[in-house]
MDAnalysis code that builds the backbone (N, CA, C; Angstrom):
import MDAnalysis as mda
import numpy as np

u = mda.Universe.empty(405, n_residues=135, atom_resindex=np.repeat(np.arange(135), 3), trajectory=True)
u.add_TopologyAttr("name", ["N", "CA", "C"] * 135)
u.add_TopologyAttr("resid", np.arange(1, 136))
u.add_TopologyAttr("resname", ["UNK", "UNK", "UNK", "UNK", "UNK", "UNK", "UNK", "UNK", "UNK", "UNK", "UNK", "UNK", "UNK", "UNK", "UNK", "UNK", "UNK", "UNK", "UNK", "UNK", "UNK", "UNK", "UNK", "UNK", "UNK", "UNK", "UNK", "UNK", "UNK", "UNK", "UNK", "UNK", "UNK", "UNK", "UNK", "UNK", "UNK", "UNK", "UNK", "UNK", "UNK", "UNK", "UNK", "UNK", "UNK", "UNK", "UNK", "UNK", "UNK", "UNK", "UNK", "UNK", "UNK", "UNK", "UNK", "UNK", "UNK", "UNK", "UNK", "UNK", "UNK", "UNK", "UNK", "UNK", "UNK", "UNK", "UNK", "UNK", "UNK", "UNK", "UNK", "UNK", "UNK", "UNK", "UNK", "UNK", "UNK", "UNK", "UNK", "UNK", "UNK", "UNK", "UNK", "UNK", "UNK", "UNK", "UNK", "UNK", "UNK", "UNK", "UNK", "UNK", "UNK", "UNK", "UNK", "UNK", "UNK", "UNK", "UNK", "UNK", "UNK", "UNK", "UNK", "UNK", "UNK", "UNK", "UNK", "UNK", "UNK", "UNK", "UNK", "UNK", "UNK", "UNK", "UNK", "UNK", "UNK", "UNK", "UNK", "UNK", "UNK", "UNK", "UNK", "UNK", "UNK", "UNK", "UNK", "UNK", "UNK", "UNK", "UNK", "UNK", "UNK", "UNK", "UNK"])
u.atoms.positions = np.array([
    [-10.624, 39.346, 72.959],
    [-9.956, 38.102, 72.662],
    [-8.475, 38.381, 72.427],
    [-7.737, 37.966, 72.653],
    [-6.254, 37.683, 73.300],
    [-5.633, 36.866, 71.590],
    [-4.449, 37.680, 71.295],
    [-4.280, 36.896, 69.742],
    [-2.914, 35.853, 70.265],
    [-2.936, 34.601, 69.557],
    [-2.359, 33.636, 69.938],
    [-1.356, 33.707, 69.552],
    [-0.341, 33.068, 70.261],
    [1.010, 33.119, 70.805],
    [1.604, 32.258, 68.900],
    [2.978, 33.125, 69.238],
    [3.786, 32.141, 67.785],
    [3.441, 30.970, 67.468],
    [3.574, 30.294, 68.745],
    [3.889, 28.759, 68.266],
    [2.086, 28.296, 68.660],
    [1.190, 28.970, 68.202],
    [-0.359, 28.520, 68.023],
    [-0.859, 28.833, 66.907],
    [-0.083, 29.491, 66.288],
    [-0.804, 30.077, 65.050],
    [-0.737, 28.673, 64.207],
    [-2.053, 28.565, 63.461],
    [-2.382, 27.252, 62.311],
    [-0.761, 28.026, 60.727],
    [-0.772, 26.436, 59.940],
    [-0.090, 26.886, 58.712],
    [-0.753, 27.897, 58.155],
    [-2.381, 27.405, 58.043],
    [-2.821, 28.435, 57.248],
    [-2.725, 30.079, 57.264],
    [-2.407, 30.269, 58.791],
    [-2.482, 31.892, 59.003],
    [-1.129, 32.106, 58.797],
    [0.348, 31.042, 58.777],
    [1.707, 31.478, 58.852],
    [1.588, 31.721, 56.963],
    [0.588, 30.782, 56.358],
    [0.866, 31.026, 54.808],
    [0.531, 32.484, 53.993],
    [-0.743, 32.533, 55.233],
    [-1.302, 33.813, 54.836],
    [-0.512, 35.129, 54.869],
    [0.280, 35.317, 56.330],
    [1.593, 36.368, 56.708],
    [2.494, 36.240, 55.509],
    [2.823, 35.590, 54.796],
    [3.888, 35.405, 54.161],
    [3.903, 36.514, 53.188],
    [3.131, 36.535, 52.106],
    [3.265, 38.065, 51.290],
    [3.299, 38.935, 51.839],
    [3.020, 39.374, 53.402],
    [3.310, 40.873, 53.793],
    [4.553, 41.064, 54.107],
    [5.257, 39.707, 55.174],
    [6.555, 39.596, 55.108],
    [7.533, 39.708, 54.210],
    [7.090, 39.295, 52.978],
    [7.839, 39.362, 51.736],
    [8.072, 41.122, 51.474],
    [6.941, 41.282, 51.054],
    [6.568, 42.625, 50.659],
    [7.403, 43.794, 51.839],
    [7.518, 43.528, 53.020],
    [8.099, 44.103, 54.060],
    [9.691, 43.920, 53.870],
    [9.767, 43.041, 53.653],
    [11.597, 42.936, 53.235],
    [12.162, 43.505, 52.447],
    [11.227, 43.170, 50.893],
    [11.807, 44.043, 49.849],
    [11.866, 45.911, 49.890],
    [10.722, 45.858, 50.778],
    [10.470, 47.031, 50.847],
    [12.023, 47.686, 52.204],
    [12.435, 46.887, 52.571],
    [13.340, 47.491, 53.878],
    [14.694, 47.064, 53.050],
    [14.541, 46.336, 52.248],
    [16.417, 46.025, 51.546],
    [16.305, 47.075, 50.382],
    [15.072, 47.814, 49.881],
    [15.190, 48.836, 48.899],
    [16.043, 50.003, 49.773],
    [15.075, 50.221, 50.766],
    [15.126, 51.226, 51.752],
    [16.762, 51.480, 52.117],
    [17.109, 50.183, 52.507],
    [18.715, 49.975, 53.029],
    [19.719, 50.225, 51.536],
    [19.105, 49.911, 49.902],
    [20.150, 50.080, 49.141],
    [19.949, 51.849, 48.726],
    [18.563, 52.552, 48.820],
    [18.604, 54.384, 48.715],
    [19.644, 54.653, 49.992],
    [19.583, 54.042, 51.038],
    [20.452, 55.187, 52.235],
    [21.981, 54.539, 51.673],
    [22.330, 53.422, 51.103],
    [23.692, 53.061, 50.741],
    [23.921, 53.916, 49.193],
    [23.555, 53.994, 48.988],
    [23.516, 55.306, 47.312],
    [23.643, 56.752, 47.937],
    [22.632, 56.741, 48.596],
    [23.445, 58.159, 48.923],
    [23.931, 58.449, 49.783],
    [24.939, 57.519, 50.432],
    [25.857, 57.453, 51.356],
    [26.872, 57.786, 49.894],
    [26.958, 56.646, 49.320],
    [28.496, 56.794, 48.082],
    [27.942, 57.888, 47.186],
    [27.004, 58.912, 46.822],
    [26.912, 59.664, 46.140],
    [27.776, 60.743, 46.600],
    [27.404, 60.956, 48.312],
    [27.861, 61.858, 49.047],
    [29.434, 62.043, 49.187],
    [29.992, 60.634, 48.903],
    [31.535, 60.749, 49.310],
    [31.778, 61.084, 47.799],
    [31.465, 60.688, 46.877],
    [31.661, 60.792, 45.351],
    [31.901, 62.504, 45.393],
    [30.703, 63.235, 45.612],
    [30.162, 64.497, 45.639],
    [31.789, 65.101, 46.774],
    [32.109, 64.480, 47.615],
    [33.019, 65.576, 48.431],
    [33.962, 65.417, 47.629],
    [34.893, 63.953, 47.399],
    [36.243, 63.498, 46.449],
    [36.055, 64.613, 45.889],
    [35.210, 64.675, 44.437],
    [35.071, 65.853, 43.474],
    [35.356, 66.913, 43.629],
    [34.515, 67.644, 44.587],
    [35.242, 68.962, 45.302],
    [36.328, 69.547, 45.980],
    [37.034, 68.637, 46.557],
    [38.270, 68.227, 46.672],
    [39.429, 68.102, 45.449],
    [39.122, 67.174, 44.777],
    [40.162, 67.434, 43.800],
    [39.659, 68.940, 42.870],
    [38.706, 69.898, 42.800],
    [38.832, 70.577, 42.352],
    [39.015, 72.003, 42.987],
    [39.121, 71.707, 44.460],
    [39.896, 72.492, 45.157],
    [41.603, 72.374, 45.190],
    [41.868, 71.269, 45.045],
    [43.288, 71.118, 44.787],
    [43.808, 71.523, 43.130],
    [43.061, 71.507, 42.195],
    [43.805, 72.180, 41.067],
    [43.473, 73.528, 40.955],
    [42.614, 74.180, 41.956],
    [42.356, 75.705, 42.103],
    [43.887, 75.954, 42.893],
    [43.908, 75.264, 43.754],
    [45.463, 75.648, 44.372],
    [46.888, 75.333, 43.608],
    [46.481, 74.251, 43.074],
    [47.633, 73.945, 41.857],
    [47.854, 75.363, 40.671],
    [46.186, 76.135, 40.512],
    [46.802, 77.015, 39.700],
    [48.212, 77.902, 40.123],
    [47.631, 78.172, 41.419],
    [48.488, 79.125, 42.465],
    [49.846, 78.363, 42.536],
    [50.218, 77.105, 42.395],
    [51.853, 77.008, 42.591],
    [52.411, 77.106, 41.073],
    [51.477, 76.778, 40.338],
    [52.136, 77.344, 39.094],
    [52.870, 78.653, 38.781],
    [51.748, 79.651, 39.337],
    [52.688, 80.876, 39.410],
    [53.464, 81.615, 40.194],
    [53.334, 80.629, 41.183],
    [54.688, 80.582, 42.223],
    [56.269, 80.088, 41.988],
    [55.929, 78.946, 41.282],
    [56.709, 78.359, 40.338],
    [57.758, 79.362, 39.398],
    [56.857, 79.698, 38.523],
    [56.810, 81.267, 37.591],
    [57.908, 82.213, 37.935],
    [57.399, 82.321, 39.235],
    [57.967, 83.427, 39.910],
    [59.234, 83.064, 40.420],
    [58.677, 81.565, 41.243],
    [60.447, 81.201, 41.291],
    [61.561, 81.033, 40.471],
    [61.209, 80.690, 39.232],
    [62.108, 80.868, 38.189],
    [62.862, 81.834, 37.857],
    [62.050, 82.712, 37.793],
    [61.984, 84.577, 37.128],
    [63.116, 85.239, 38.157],
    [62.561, 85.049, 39.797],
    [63.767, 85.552, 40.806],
    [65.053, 84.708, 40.954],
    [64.570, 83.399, 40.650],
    [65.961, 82.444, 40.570],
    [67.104, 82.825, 39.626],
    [66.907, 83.287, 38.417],
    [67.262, 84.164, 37.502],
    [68.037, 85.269, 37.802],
    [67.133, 86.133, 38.039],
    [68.195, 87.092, 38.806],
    [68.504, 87.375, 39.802],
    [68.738, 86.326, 40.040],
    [69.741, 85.887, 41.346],
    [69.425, 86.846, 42.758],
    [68.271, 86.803, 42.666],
    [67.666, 87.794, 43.972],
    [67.892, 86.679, 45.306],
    [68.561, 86.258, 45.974],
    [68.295, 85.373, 46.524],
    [66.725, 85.174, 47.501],
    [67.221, 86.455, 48.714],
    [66.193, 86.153, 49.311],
    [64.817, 86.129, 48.836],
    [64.165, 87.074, 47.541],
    [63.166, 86.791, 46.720],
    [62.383, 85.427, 46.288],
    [63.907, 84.987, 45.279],
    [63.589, 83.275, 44.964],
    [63.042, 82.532, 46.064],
    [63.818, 82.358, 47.474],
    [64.316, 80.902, 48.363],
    [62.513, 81.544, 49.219],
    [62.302, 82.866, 49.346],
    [60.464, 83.004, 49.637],
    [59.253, 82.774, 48.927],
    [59.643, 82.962, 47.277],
    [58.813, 82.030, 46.521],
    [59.058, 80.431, 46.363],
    [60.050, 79.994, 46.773],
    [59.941, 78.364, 46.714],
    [59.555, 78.305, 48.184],
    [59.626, 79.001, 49.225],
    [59.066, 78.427, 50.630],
    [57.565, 78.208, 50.199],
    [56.739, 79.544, 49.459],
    [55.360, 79.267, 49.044],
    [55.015, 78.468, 48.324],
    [56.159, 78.268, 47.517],
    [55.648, 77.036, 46.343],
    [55.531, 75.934, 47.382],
    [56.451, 75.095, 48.041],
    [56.217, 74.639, 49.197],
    [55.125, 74.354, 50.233],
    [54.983, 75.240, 50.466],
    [53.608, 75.501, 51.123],
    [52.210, 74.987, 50.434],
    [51.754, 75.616, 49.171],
    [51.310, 75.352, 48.417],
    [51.082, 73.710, 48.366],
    [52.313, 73.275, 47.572],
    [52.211, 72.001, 47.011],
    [51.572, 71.069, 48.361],
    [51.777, 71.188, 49.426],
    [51.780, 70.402, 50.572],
    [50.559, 70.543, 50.947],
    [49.685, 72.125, 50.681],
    [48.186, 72.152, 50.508],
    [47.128, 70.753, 49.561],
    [47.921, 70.868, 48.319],
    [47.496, 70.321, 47.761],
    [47.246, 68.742, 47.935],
    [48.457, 68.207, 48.087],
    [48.707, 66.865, 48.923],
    [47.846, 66.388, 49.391],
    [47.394, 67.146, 50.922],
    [46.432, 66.937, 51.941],
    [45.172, 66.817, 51.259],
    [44.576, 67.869, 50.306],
    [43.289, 67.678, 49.734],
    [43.436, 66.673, 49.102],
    [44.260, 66.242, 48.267],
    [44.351, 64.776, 46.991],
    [43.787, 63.527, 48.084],
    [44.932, 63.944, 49.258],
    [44.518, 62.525, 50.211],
    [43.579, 62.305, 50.827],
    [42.511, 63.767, 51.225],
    [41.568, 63.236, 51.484],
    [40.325, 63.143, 50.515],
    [40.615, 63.537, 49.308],
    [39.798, 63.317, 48.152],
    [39.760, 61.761, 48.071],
    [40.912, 61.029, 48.054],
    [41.328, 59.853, 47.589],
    [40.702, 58.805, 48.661],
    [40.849, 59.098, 49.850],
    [39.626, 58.462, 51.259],
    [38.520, 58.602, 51.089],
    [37.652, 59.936, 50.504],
    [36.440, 59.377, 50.477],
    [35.980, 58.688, 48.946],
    [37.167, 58.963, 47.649],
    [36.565, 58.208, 46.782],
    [37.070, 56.880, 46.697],
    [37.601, 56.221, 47.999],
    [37.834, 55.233, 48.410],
    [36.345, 54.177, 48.873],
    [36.018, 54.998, 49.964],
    [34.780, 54.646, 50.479],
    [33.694, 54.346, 50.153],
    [33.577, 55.640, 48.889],
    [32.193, 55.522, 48.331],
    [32.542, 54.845, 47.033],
    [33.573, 53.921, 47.099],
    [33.335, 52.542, 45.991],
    [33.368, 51.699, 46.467],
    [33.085, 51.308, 47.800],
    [32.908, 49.664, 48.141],
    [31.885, 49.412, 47.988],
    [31.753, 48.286, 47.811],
    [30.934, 47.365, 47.161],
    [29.310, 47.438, 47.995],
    [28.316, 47.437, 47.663],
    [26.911, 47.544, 48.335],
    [26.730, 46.330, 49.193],
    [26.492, 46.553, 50.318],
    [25.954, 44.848, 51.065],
    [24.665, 44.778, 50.695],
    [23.841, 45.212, 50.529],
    [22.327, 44.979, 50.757],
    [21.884, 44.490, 49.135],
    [22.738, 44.828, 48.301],
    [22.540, 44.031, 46.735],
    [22.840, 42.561, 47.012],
    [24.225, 42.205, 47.751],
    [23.864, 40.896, 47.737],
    [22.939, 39.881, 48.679],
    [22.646, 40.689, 49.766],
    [21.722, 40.706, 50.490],
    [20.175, 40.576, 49.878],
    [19.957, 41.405, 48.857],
    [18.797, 41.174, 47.747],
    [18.628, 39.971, 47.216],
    [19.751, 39.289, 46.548],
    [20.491, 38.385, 45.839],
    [19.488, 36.600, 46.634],
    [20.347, 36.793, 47.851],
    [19.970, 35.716, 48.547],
    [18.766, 35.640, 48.896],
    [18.129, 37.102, 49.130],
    [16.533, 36.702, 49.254],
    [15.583, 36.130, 48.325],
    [15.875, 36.442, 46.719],
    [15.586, 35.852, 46.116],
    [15.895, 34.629, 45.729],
    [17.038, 34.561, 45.970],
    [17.688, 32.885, 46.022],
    [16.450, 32.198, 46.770],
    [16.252, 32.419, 48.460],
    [15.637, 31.405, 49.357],
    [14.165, 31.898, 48.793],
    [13.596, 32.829, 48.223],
    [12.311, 32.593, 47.543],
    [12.298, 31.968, 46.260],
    [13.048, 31.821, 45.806],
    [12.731, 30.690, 44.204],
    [13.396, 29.644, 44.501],
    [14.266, 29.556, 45.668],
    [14.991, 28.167, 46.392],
    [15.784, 27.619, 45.163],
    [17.137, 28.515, 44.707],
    [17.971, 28.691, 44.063],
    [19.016, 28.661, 44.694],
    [20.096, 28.196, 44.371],
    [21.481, 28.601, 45.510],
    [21.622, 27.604, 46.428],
    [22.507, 28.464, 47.592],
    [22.671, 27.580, 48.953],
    [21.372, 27.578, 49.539],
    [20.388, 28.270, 49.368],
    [18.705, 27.965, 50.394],
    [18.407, 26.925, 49.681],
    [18.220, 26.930, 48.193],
    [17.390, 25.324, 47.387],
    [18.056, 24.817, 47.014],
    [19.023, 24.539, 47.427],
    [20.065, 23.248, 46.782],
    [20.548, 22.887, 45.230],
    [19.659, 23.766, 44.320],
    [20.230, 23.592, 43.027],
    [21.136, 24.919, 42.858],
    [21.530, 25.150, 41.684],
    [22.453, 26.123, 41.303],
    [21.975, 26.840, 39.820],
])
């Protein structure tokens, strides 16, 4: 026997589908808000490492710094003007990591779609909101 087409099915069997459908949604907008968590955990997790790769390198211009002072001092020229090329160097290391620290802890704070996506499903099941007309 051959199962009948959409538009044959009685109310009673569309009433009956309805809790699995339900149950199938919540279960796929959970699904969709774990892979959006640890999508932003993941960018959270790199930012972090990032900025603490950049104050591992920040230690290093400090005592480049140090040093530039110390040869600036006594007037070593070419000494000094090669520790400020590194300090240089350095700082511009650092930069690059801040900025891309700062992109992904950019990313992994926007806002979740699938929460408000949750939101409205329950709206059009208790017919709350724009689905039920009250507020």
């Amino acid at each position: 026997m051959t199962a009948p087409l959409n538009d044959e099915r009685s109310l009673f069997t569309l009433v009956g589908e309805l809790p699995d459908r339900v149950s199938a949604l919540v279960r796929a907008e959970i699904d969709q808000v774990k892979a959006e968590m640890s999508y932003k955990a993941k960018h959270f997790g790199i930012g972090a490492g990032l900025v603490v790769g950049a104050a591992f390198v920040g230690i290093f211009l400090l005592g480049t710094l140090i040093a530039t002072g110390i040869l600036a001092l006594s007037l070593v020229m070419p000494g000094w003007a090669a520790a400020l090329v590194v300090s240089g160097v350095l700082l511009l290391i650092i930069l690059i990591l801040l900025g891309i620290a700062a992109l992904n802890f950019r990313r992994g704070s926007e806002p979740l779609e699938s929460i408000e996506s949750v939101r409205q499903d329950l709206d059009a099941i208790t017919g709350r909101g724009a689905y039920g007309g009250r507020n």
